[in-house]
N, C-alpha and C positions, 0 to 999 in steps of 0.2 A: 594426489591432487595435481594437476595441471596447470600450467601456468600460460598465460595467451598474452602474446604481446601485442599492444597499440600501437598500429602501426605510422601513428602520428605524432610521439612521442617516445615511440619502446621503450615504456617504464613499462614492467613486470606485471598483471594483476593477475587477480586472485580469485575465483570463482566467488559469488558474493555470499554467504552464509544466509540459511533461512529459506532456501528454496522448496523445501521439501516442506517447512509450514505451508509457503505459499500457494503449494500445490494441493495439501491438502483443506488448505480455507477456502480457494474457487472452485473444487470438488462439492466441499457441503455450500456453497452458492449456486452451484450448480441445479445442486438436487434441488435445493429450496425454492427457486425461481429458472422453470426449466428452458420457457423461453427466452432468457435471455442471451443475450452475448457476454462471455467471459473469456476475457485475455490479461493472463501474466508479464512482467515485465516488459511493458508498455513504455515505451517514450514518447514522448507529446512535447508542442513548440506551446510555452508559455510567454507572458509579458516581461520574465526574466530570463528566457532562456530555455533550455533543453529541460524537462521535468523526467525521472523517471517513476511510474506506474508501479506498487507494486500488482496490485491488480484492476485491472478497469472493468468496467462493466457497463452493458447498455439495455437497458430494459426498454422493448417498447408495444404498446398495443394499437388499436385499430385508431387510439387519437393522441396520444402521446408518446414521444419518447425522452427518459432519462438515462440521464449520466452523469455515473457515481466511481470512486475510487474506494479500494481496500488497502490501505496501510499494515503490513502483517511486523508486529515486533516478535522474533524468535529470541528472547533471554533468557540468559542463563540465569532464573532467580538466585543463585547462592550468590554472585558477582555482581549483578547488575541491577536486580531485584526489580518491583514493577514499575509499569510505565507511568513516568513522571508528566506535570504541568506543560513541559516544552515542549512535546512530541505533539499532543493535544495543539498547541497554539501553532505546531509548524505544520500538522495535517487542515486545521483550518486557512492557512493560509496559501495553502496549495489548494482548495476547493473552492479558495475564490477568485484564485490566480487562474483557473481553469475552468468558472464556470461550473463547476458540477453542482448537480441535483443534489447528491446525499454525497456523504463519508463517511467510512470506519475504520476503528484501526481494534483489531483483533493482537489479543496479546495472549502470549502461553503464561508467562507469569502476574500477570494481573493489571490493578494501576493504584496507583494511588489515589488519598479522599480530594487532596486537589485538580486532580486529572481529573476525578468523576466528576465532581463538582464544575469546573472547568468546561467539563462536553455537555454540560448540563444546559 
């Protein structure tokens, strides 16, 4: 693993974990909606600041266009188990802070009845 310094602070990071979900979640978006546009790790200027994308997406036809984001959680269910009520409330809060059309957040290990409940 490689480590890439910022060269605005040269603190150390770290490739960010979960890429390779994310790559294979705008793969099957891909196929499902072919004319769209789909881009990975996405940075966008928000009303607070730098947002990152884990995937964006732009669907558009001959009278509309949207735009939606993909939130991809990669856990490790023995540690970390499914995706909780606060992920839920912080991807809502980023699809209002941005204006999108839709949101989702795909998870390998699941979520919880309050999560679902929650996106409900």
């Amino acid at each position: 693993m490689t480590k890439r310094r910022n060269a605005k602070n040269a603190i150390p990071r770290m490739p960010k974990q979960g890429r390779a979900y994310e790559e294979a979640v705008a793969s099957i978006f891909c196929k499902l909606f072919p004319d769209s546009d789909v881009s990975r790790s996405v940075w966008v200027e928000g009303p607070d600041g730098r947002r990152e994308l884990d995937i964006q997406v732009r669907v558009r036809d001959k009278i509309h266009s949207q735009f939606g984001l993909i939130e991809c959680k990669d856990f490790d269910p023995q540690k970390t188990g499914p995706v909780g009520i606060s992920y839920i409330d912080a991807l809502d809060s980023k699809r209002r802070d941005l204006n999108a059309t839709f949101a989702m957040i795909c998870s390998n290990s699941g979520f919880t009845k309050d999560a679902i409940n929650k996106a409900r």
